[in-house]
N, C-alpha and C positions, 0 to 999 in steps of 0.2 A: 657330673649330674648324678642323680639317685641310680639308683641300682633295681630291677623291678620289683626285688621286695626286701625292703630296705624292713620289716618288721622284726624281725630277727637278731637285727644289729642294735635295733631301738629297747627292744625287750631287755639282751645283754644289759646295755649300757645303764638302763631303769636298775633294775636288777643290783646294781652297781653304787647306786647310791642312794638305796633304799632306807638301807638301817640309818644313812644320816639323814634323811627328810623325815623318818619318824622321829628321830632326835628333837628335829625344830618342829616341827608339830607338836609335843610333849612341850616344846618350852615357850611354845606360842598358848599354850592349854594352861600351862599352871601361871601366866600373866595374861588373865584375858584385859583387853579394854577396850570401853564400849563408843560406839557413834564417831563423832571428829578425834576422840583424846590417842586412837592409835600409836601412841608416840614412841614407843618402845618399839612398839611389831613394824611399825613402817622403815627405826633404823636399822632393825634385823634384817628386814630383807632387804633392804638399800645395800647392807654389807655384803649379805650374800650372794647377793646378783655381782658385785664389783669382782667378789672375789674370784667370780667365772668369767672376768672381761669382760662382761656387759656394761656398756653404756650406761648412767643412771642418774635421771631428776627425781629430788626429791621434793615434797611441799606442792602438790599438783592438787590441785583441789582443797586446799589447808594441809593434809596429811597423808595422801594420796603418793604412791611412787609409779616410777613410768621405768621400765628398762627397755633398750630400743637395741636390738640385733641388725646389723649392717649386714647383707650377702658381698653386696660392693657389684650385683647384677642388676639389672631393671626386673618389676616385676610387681607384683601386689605388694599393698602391706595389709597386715594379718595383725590382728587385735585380738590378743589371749585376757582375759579378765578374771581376777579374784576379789572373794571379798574378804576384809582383815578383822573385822571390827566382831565385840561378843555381845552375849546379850546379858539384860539387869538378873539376873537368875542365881539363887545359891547353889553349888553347885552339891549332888547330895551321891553322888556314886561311889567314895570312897576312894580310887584309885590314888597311886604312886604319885603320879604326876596331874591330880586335882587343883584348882585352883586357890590359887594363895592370896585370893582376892574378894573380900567377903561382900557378895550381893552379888559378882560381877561371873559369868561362867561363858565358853564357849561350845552352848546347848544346840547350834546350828549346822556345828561341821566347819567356820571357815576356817577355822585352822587347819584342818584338811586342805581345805581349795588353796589356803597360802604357800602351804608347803608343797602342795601338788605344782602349783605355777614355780615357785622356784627351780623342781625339778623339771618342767616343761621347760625353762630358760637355757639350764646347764647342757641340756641336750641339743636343742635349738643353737645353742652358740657354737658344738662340735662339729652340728652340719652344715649350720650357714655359707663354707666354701662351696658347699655341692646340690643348695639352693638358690633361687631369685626373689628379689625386693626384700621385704624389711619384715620383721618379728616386733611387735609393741607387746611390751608385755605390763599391764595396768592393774595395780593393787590398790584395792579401792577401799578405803574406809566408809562407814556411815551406809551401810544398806541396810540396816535393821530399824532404822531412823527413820522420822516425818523428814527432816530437813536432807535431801538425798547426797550420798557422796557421791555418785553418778553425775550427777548433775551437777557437783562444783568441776569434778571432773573436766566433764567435758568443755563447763564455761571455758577454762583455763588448757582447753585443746587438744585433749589428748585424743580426739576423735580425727585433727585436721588429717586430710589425704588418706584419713582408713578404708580401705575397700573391702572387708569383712571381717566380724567379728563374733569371736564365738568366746561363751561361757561356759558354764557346767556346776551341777550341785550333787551331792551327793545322795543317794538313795537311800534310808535305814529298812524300807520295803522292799527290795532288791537284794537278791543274793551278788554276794564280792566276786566278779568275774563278769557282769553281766552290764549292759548301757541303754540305754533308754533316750526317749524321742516322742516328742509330740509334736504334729504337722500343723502348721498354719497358727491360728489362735491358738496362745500356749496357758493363757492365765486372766485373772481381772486386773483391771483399774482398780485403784483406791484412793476413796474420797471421805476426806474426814469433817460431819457438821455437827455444829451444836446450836440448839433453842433453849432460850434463855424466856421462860412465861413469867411475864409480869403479872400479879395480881393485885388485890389489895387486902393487908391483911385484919383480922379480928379475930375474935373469939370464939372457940369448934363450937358453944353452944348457941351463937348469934351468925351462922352462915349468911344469912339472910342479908347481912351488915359488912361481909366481907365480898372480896372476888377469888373464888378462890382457886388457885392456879395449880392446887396438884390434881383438883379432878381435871380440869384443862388438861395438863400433862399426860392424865391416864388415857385421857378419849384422843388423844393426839399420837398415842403408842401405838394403839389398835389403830389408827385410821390410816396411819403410816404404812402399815404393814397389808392395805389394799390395795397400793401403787406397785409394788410388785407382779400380784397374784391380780389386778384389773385394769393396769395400763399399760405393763411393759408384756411383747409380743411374747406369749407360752414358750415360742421357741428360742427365745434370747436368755442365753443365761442371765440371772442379775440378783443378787440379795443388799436387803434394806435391812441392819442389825442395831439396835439400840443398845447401845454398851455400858451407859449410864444412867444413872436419875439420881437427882440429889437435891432437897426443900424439904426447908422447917429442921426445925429443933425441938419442938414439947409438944405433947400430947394433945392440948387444951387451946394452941394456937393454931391458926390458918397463914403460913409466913405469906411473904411478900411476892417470893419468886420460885420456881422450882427450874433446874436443868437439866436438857436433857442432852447427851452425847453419843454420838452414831459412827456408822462408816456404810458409805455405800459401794459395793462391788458387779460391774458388769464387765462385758467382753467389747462392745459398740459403742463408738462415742458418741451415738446420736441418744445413745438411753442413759449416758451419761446427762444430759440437757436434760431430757424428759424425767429425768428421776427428781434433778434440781428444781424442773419451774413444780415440778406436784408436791413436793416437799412445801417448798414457800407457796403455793396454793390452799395447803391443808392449813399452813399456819395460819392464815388469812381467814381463813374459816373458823379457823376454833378463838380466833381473836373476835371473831364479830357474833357467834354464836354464844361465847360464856362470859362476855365481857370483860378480855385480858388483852395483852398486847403480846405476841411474840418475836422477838428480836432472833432471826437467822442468820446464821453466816455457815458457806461450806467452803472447805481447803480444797482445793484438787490437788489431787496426789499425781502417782505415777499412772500411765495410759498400760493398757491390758499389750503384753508382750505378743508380737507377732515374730514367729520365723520364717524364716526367708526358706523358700520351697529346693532350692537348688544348692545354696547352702549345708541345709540340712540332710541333703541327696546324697551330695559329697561327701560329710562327715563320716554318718554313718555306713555307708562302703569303704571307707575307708578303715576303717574299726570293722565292718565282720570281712573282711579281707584277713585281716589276723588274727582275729578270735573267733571266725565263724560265724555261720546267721543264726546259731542259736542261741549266743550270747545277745542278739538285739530285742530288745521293749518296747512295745508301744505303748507308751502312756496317756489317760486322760486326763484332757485340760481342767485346770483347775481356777474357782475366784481367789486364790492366792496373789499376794500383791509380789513385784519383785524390780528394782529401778534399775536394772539391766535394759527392761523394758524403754528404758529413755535413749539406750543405742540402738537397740531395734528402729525407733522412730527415724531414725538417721543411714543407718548403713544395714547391707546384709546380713543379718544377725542368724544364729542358732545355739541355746542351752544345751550342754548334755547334760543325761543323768548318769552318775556314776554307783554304781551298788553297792553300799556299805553295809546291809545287814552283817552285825554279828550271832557268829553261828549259837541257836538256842534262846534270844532274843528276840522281842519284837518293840524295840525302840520307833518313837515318834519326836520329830524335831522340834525343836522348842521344851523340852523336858529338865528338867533339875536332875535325872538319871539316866543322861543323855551317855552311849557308849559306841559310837559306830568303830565298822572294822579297819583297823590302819592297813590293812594289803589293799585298800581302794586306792592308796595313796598312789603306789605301783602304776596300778591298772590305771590311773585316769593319766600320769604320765606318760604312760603308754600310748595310750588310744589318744589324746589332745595334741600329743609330735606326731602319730601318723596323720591326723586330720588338719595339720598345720602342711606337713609335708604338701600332704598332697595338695593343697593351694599355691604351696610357694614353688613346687616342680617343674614349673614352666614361667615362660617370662607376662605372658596372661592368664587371667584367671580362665 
C-alpha cells in the first residue's frame, strides 16, 4: 500500500522524466492537427504509453486513444483526460520548435495536457502494485470542435464502469507552481443558431417595391439582445452574441436574404429553453412586423460543466498536501464552453487548473503568440498522481 506521503517519491520520479515530456510536447507543437485529423499525435502517444506497458486501444472515438493501468486490486476506476487536438491559428512566436504547419498552431496548451497525461501514465503504471482498481487514461481529439470528440468518445465507451473523472487545463493567468478550482458550476453551455431573413428584393431607390431584410436583420440584432438583459433572471449568468451578418452585394440593390450567426452561452438548462423559445418568438415578430420570413435553426452544443463537490475536495487536498495551501486558486466560473462537460453529465467529475504563466508575460489562450511555461508540465504530473493516488488508495472511493 502507499506510504503516508508517497509526494516525495512522485516529485522524484516526475522530475525524472521531465526533459523527455518537454521533448514530446515540442514535437507535439511543431506538428499540430486539428479536430478528428489527430493522426500523428494519437500514434505518439499510442507509442508512448506501450512503451511503459500500458495497455492501449487505439481508434476510440475515430482518433481517440484509451491506456488502461490494471492494479490487479478491486477498487475505483479513475479517468485522467487530455486533449490532443490544435487550433486553425498561424502560429507567430517564432520559437525553435514552432509549428511546421501553416494555418494550423497549438494556441491552447494541449500539447501540454498530452504530454502531461503521458507522464501521469508512466508514473501511474510504477505504482499500480501499491494501488486499487484501474487508471483509464483518455486522449481525446476534437475539443476545439462543434462536432465533440468527447462525445464520439464516450459513444464508443470509454466512460463504461468509470467512477470518477478528472481533467485539467492549463492556466497562462497563474503563476508555474500554483492550481486552481472552481466549485460546483464551472462554465457555460454552447449553443450555436443561425437566421436565415428572407426578403424580397429591388432596387435601394424603390424600397417601397421591395421587402427588405437587412433592416429586418438590424431590428432583430437589437431585439435579440433584450432576451438576456428582460427575460433571463439578473441573477443567471447567460450571453446572447451575434457573431455574424451577411446580405447583398451592391450598393444600389436590396438582396434577397441576409444571415445572421450567434452562439448562446448560459449556466441552467432551463435558460437554455428560455433563450431558444425568445429567439424563434422575436423571429416571428420581425416576420409579421416587416414582411419577411425567418428560417431558425439552433445546434445545442455541450451543457455548462458541473464539478462534483467531493471530487473536487479530494483533488485539491491532495495537491496542497504537497505543495502547500498557498499554491491553491480559486477561480471564477466562466461562459466558456468546454466538452469534458459531457463527462461531468455522466460521472463525478472535476477540471484542474494548472499555472502556466511564463515569467514577464501575460499570454491569453487562443493567441497566434501563444507561449506558456513547460515546468507546468512537471507540476500537473505532479499534483494529477497525487490526486489519482489518493482515489485509487483504498479498495473504495
Amino acid at each position: 500500500m502507499l506510504a503516508n506521503d508517497i509526494g516525495p517519491e512522485i516529485d522524484t520520479a516526475a522530475g525524472r522524466i521531465e526533459e523527455k515530456l518537454v521533448a514530446i510536447r515540442r514535437d507535439i507543437h511543431a506538428h499540430p492537427e486539428t479536430g478528428f485529423d489527430t493522426i500523428r499525435t494519437s500514434a505518439l502517444v499510442a507509442d508512448q504509453l506501450k512503451a511503459a506497458g500500458i495497455d492501449v486501444v487505439s481508434g476510440v472515438g475515430r482518433t481517440g486513444v484509451v491506456g488502461t493501468i490494471e492494479t490487479g486490486r478491486p477498487g475505483p476506476t479513475v479517468l485522467l483526460r487530455a486533449d490532443m487536438d490544435a487550433l486553425p491559428i498561424h502560429e507567430m512566436t517564432g520559437l525553435d520548435f514552432a509549428s511546421t504547419v501553416d494555418g494550423k498552431m497549438h494556441a491552447c496548451g494541449h500539447d501540454l495536457h498530452t504530454a502531461t497525461l503521458i507522464g501521469v501514465g508512466i508514473l501511474l503504471r510504477d505504482l499500480a502494485p501499491r494501488l486499487n482498481g484501474t487508471v483509464r487514461l483518455m486522449f481525446q481529439p476534437a475539443e476545439e470542435t462543434s462536432e465533440s470528440g468527447a462525445r464520439a468518445m464516450i459513444e464508443d465507451g470509454v466512460l463504461d464502469g468509470v467512477d470518477v473523472a478528472l481533467g485539467f487545463h492549463n492556466q497562462p493567468d497563474e503563476d508555474v507552481g500554483t492550481f486552481s478550482y472552481i466549485p460546483g458550476i464551472s462554465n457555460g453551455s454552447s449553443d450555436e443558431f443561425s437566421i436565415l431573413v428572407r426578403g424580397r428584393s429591388g432596387h435601394a431607390a424603390r424600397p417601397h417595391l421591395a421587402a427588405d431584410p437587412i433592416i429586418a436583420a438590424a431590428t432583430l440584432v437589437l431585439q435579440l439582445q433584450t432576451i438576456v438583459s428582460r427575460e433571463v433572471d439578473p441573477m443567471h449568468p447567460a450571453v446572447l452574441t451575434i457573431g455574424g451578418i451577411s446580405g447583398g452585394m451592391a450598393e444600389n440593390i436590396i438582396p434577397d436574404t441576409v444571415r445572421l450567426i450567434g452562439t448562446v452561452r448560459t449556466q441552467l438548462p432551463a435558460n437554455r429553453d428560455l433563450i431558444e423559445d425568445a429567439i424563434r418568438r422575436q423571429c416571428d415578430g420581425i416576420s409579421t412586423s416587416m414582411n419577411v420570413r425567418c428560417d431558425f435553426t439552433m445546434v445545442r452544443g455541450v451543457p455548462a460543466m458541473v464539478h462534483d463537490e467531493k471530487v473536487t475536495t479530494r483533488t485539491m487536498q491532495a495537491i496542497a498536501d504537497h505543495f502547500g495551501q498557498g499554491a491553491i486558486r480559486r477561480r471564477d466560473a466562466t461562459l466558456g464552453a468546454e466538452d469534458f462537460a459531457l463527462i461531468s453529465e455522466r460521472v463525478p467529475t472535476f477540471q484542474l487548473g494548472v499555472g502556466s504563466r511564463l515569467p514577464g508575460r501575460d499570454d491569453k489562450l487562443h493567441n497566434s503568440d501563444y507561449q506558456p511555461d513547460e515546468r507546468s508540465i512537471r507540476n500537473g504530473v505532479v499534483g494529477l498522481t497525487l490526486a489519482a493516488c489518493s482515489f485509487l488508495s483504498s479498495p473504495q472511493l
